[in-house]
N, CA, C and O of each residue as an XYZ file, in Angstrom:
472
protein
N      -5.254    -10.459    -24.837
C      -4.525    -11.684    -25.155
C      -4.495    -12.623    -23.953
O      -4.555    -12.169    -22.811
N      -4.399    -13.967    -24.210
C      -4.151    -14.799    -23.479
C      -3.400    -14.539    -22.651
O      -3.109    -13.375    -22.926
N      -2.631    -14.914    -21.445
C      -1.328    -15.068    -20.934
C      -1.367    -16.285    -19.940
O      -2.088    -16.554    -18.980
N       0.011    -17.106    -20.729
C       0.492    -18.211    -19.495
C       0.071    -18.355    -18.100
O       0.959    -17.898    -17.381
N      -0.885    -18.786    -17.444
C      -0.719    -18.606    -15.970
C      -2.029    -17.760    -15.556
O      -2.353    -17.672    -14.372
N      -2.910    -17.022    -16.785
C      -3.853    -17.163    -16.331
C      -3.574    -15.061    -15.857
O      -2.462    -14.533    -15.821
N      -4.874    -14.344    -15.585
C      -4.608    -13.168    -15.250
C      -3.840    -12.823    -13.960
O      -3.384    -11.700    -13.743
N      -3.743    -13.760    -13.210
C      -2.168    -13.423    -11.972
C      -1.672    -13.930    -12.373
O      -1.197    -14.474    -11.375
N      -0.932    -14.661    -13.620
C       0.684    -15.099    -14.609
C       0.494    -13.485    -14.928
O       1.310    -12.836    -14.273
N      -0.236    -12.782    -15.633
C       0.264    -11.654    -16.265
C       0.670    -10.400    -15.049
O       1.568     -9.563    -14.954
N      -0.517    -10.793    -14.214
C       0.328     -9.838    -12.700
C       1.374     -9.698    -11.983
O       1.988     -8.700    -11.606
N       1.530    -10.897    -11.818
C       2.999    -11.478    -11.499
C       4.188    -11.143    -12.221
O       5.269    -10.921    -11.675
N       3.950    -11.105    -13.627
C       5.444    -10.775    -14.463
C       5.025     -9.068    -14.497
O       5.914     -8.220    -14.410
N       3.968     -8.797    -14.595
C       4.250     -7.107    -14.090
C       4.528     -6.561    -13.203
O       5.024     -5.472    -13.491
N       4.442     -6.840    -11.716
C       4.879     -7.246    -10.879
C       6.088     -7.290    -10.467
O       6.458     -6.522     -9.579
N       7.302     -8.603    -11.288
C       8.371     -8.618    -11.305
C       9.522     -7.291    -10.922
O      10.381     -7.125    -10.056
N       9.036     -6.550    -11.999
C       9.359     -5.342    -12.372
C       9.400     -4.298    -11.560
O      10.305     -3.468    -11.649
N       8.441     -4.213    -10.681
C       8.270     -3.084     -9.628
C      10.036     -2.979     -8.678
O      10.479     -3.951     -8.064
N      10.544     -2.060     -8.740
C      11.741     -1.435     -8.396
C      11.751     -2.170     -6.890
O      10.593     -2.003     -6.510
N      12.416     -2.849     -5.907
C      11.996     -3.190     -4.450
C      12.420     -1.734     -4.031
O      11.514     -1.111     -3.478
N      13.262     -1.259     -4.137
C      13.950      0.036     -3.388
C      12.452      1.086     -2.651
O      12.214      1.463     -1.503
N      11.511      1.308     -4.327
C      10.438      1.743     -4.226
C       9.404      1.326     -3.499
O       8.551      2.115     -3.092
N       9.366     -0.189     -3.217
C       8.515     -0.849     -2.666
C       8.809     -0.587     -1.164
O       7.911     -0.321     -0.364
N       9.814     -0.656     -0.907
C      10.508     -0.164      0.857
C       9.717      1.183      1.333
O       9.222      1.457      2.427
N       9.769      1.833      0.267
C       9.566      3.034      0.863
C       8.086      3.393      1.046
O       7.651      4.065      1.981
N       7.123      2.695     -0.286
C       5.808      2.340      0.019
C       5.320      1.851      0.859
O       4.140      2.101      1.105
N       6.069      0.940      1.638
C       5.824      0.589      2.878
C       5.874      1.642      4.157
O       4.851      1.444      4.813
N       6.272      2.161      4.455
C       6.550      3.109      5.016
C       5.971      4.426      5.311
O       6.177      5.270      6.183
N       4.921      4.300      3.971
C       4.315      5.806      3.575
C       2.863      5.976      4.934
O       2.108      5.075      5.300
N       2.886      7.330      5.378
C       2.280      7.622      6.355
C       1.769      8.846      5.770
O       2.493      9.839      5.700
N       0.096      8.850      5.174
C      -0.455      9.612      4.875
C      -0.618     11.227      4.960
O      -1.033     12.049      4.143
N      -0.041     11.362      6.501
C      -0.096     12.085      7.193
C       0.870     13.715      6.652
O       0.688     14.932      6.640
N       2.002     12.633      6.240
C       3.224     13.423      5.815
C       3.332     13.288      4.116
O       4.322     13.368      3.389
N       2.172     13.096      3.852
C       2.186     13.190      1.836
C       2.007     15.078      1.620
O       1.824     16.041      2.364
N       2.174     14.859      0.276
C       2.131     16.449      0.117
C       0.681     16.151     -1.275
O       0.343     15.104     -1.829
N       0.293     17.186     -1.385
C      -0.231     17.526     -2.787
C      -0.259     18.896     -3.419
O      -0.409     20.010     -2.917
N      -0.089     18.533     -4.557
C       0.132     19.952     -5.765
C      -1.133     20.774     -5.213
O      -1.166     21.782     -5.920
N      -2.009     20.819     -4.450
C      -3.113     22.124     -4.018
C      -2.735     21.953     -2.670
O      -3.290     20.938     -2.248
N      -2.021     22.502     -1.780
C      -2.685     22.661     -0.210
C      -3.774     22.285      0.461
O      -3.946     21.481      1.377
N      -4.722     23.227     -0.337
C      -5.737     22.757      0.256
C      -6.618     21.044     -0.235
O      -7.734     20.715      0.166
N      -5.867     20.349     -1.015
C      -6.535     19.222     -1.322
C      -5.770     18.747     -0.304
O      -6.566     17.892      0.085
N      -4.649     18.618      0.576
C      -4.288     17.924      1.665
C      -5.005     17.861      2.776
O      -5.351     16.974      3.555
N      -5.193     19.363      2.641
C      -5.997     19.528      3.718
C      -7.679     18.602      4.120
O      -8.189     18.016      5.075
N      -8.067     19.020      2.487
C      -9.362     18.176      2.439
C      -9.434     16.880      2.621
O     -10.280     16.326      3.324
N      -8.412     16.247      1.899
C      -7.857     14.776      2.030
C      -7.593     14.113      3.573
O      -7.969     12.971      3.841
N      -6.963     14.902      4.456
C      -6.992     13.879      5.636
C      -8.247     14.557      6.442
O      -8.714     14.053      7.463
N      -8.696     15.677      5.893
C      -9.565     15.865      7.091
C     -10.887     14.685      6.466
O     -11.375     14.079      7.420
N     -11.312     14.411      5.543
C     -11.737     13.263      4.891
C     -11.701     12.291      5.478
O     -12.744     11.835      5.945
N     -10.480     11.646      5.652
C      -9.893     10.257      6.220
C      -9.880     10.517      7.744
O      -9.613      9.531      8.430
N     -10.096     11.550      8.316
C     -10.268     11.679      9.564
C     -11.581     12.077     10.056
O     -11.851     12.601     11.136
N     -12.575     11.657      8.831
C     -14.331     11.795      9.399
C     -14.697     13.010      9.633
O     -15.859     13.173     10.005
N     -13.918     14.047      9.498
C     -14.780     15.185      9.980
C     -15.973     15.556      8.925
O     -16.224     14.900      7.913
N     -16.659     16.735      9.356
C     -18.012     16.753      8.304
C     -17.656     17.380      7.379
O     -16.646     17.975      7.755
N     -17.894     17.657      6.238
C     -18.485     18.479      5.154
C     -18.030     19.852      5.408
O     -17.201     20.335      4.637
N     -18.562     20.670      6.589
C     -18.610     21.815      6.660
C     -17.422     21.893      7.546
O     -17.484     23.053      7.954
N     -16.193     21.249      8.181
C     -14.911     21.304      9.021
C     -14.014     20.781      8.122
O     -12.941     20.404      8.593
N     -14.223     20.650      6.759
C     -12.610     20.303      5.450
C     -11.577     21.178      5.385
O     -10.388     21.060      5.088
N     -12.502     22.383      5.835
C     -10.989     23.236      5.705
C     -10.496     23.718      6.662
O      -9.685     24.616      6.439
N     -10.702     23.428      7.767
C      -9.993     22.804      9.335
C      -8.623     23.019      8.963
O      -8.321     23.188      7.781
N      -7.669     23.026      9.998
C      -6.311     22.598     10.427
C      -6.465     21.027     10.076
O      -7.453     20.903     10.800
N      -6.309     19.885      9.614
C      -6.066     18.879      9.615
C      -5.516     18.160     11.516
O      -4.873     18.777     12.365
N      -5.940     17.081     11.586
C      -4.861     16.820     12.960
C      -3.811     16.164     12.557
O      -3.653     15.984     11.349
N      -2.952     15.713     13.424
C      -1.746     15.896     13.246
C      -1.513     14.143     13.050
O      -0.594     13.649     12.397
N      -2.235     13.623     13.543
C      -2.690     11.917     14.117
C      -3.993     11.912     14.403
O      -4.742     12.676     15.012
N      -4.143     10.644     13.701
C      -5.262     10.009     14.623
C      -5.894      8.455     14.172
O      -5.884      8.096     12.994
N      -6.228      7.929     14.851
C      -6.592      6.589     14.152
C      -7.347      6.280     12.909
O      -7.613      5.104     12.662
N      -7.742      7.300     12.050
C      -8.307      6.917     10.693
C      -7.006      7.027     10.089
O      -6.837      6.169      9.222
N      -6.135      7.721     10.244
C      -4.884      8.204      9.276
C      -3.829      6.640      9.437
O      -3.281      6.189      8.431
N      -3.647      5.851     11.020
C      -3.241      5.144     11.350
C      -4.218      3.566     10.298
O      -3.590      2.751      9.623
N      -5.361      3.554     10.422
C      -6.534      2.817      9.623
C      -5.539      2.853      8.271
O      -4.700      2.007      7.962
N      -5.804      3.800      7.724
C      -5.656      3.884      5.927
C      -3.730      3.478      5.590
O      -3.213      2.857      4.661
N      -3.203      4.058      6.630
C      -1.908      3.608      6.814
C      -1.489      2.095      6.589
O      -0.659      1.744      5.750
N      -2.121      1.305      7.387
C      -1.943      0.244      7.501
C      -2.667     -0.307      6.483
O      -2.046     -1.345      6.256
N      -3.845     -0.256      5.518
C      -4.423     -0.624      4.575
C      -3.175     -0.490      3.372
O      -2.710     -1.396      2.680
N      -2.896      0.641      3.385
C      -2.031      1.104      2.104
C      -0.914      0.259      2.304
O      -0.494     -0.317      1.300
N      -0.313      0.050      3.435
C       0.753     -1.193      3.653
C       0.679     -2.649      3.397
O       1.577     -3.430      3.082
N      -0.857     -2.890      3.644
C      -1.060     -4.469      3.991
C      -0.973     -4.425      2.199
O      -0.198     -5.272      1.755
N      -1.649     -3.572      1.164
C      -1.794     -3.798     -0.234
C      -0.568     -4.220     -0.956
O      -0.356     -5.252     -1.593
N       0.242     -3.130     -0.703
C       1.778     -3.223     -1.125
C       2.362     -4.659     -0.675
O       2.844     -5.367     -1.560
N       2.346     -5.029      0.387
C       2.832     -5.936      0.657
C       2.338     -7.019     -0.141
O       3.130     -7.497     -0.953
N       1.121     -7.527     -0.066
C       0.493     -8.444     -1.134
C       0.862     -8.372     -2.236
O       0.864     -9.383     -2.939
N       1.281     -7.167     -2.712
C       1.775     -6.718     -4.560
C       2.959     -7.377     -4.578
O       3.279     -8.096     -5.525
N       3.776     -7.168     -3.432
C       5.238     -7.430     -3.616
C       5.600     -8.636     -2.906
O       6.793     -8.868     -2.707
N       4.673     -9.456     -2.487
C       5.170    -10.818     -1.606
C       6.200    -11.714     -2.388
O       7.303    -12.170     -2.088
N       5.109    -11.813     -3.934
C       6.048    -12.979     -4.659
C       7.736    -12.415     -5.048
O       8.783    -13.054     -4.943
N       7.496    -10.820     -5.581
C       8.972    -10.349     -5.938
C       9.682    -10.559     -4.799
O      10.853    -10.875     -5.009
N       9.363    -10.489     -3.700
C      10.452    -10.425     -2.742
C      10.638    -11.863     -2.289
O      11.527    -12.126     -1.479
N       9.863    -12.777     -2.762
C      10.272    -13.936     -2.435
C      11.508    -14.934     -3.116
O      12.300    -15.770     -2.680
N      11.162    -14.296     -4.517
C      11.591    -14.420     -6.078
C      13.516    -13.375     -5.587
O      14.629    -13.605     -6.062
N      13.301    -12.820     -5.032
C      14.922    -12.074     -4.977
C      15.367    -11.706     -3.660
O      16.559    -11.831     -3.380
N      14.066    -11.011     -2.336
C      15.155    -10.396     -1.492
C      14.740    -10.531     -0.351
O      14.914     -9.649      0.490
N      14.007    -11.840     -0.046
C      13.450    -11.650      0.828
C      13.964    -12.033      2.271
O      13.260    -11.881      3.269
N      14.779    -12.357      2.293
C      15.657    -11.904      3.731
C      15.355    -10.894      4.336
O      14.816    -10.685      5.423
N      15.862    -10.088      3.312
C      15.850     -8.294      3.919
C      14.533     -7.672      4.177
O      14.259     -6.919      5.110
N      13.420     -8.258      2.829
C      12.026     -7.941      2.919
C      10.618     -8.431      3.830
O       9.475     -8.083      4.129
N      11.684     -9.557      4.025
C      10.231    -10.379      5.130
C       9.951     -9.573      6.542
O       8.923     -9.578      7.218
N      10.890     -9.049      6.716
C      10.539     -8.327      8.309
C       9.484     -7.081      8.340
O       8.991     -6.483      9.297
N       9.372     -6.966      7.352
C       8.554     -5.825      6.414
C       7.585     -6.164      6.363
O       6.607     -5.890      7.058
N       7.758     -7.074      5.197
C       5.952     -7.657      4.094
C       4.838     -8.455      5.469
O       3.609     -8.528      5.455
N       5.665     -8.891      6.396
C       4.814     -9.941      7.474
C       4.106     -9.611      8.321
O       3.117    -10.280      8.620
N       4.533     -8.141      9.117
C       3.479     -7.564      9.384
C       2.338     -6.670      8.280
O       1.112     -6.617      8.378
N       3.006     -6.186      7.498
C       2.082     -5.317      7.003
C       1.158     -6.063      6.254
O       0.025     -5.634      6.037
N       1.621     -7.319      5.777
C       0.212     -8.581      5.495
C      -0.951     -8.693      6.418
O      -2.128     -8.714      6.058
N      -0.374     -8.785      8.029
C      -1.379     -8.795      9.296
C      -2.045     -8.020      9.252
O      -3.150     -8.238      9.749
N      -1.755     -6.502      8.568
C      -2.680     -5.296      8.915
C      -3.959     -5.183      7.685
O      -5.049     -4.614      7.756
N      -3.254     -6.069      6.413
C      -4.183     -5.769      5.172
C      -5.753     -6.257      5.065
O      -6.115     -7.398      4.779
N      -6.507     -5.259      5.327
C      -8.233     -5.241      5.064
C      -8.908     -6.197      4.156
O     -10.126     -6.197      3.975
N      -8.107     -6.979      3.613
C      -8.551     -7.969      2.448
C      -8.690     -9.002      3.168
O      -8.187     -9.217      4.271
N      -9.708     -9.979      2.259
C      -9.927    -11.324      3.433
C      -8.956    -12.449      2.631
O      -8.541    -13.535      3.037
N      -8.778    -11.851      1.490
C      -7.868    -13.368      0.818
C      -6.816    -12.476     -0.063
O      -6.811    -11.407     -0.674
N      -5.994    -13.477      0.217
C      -4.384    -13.080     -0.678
C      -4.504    -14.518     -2.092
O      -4.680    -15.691     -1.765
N      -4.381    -14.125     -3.413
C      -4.507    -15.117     -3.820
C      -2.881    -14.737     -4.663
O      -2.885    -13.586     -5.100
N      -1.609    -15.481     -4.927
C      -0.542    -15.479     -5.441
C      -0.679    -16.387     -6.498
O      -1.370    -17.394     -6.344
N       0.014    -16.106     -7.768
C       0.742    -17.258     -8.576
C       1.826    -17.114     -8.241
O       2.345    -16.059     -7.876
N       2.543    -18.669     -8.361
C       3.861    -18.910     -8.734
C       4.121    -19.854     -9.910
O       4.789    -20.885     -9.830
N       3.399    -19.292    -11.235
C       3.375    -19.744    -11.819
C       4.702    -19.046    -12.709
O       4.781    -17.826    -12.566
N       5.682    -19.637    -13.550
C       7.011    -19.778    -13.614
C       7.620    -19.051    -12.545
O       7.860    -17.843    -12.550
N       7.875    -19.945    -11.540
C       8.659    -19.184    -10.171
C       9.825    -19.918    -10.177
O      10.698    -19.697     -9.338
């Protein structure tokens, strides 16, 4: 179906919706310290994001390191873009100290927003 505003009018009012409480904490999220339902897919997972080969996945994971810091800040800069307009739209006092850096860190070359019924 159509929607008002074009396919970011329909993003935007889905969008709306996203809980901020949840969004705080998405911000925040540090790969490092996620869990998953297999062990060993954690394991595989940052040793992944931390370049090791093929044959070192089922390694100890490290504990830090700058790919984990990389994807960190990707996963932040996204969220933030998701949630710029809601937080502009309700809380953004509290949220701008947040969304402004983690915009600086996001891997994307363009942010495109509606404020179409804002």
């Amino acid at each position: 179906p159509d929607y008002e505003g074009g396919p970011r009018g329909h993003q935007s009012r889905r969008e709306q919706l996203f809980p901020l409480a949840l969004a705080e904490k998405a911000l925040a999220v540090q790969v490092e310290n996620g869990n998953a339902s297999v062990p060993s897919d954690k394991t595989h997972i940052l040793n992944s994001i931390a370049g090791k080969p093929l044959a070192d996945l089922d390694s100890p994971p490290l504990e830090m390191c700058q790919h984990y810091m990389e994807v960190n800040q990707a996963l932040h800069g996204r969220f933030a873009a998701a949630l710029y307009r809601v937080a502009l739209e309700s809380q953004w006092a509290k949220m701008h100290g947040t969304l402004q850096p983690a915009l600086l860190q996001n891997p994307c070359s363009m942010l495109a927003l509606s404020f179409h019924e804002c």
